[in-house]
C-alpha positions, -999 to +999 in steps of 0.1 A: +000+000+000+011+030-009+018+057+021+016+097+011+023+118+045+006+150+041+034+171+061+064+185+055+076+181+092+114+169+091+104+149+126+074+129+114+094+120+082+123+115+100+100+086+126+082+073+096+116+064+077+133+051+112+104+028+112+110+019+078+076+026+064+078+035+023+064+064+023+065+101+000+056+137+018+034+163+003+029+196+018-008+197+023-025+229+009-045+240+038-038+275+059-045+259+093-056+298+107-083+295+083-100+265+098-128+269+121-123+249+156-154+232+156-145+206+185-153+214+218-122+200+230-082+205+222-079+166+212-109+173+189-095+201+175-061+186+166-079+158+153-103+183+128-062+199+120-056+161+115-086+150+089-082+189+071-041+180+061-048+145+050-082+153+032-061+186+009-038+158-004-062+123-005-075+140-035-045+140-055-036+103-042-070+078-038-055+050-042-028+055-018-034+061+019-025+095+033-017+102+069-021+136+082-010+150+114-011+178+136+002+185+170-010+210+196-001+219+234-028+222+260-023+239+292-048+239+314-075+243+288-052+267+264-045+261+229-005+264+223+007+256+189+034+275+171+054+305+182+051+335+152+078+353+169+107+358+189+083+370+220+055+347+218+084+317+219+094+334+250+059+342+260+052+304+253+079+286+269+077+310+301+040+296+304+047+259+289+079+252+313+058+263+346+036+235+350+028+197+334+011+202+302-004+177+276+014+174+239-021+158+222-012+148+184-044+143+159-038+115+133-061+109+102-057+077+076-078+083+040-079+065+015-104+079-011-105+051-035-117+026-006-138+051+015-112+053+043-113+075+068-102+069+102-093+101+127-077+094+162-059+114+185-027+099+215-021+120+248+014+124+263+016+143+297+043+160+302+063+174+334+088+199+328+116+212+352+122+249+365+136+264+334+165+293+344+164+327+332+190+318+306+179+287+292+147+303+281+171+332+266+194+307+249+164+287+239+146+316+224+179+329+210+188+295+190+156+294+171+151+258+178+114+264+184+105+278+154+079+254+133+070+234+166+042+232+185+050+245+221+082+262+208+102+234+218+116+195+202+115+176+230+142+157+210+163+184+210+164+200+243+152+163+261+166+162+299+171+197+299+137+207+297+116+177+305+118+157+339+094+130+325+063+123+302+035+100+308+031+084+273+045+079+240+079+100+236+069+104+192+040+114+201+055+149+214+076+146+186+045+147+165+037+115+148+025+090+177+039+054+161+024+034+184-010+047+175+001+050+139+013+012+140-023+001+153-039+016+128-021+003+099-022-032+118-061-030+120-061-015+084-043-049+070-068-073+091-097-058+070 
């Protein structure tokens, strides 16, 4: 079966190709600020974010099965995704780095040609540690939260930032694989 992910996220390619899944990546052509939240909850909302990437690109590919995925922060009931700018990555990671927060990453399988459409969504808790004054100035200063939900890779600043997590590790790194493996197991069994 052919596997089209609708992202151009270096870390969910970089997962699916560890895993060793064949797969090609297509930027999906959806402005995600232009989607109305219609879920009443941040999972639901990630998952619509989800279902809108892999629906722009099914199109183009029916006979193949596209994955899209979309990862947001919730903190206490707050939508966190992306930092614009310099200040909101500080803004963010002063506010993200203060408490545990949950990293909730929407998946969606179609497969137009079959009438596939499955949308899911995996929770990972995590508990951050006391961040100094100058680790959020060298983290804001490096640029390594630009593109990421919560203005931080927890692959990239790992024991620095993040005491521990309750659930899966990719899924903070935005492509849950143990979800993603379910599905593709339950897909097969059909």
């Amino acid at each position: 079966m052919q596997i089209v992910l609708a992202s151009t996220s270096p870390r969910r390619r970089q997962l699916l190709a560890e895993a060793g899944y064949a797969f090609h990546a297509v930027s999906p052509r959806i402005d995600e600020s232009a989607i109305a939240r219609t879920a009443a909850t941040i999972r639901g909302y990630a998952e619509e974010l989800a279902q809108a990437k892999a629906r722009s690109v099914a199109s183009d590919f029916p006979d193949a099965l596209v994955v899209g995925a979309d990862t947001l922060c919730d903190l206490d009931g707050e939508v966190i995704g992306k930092a614009v700018d310099r200040e909101a990555a500080e803004r963010i990671t002063r506010k993200l780095f203060s408490k545990p927060h949950l990293v909730i990453t929407g998946l969606a399988l179609v497969r137009v040609s079959q009438g596939i459409e499955i949308v899911r969504s995996d929770v990972t808790t995590v508990y951050p540690r006391k961040l100094t004054e100058s680790q959020i100035a060298e983290h804001v200063a490096g640029g390594a939260w630009e593109g990421k939900a919560g203005a931080y890779a927890i692959q990239e600043v790992g024991d620095a930032f993040v005491e521990r997590i309750e659930g899966s590790f990719t899924n903070v790194m935005g492509m849950p694989m143990e979800l993603l493996g379910r599905l593709l197991n339950d897909l097969n069994e059909q």
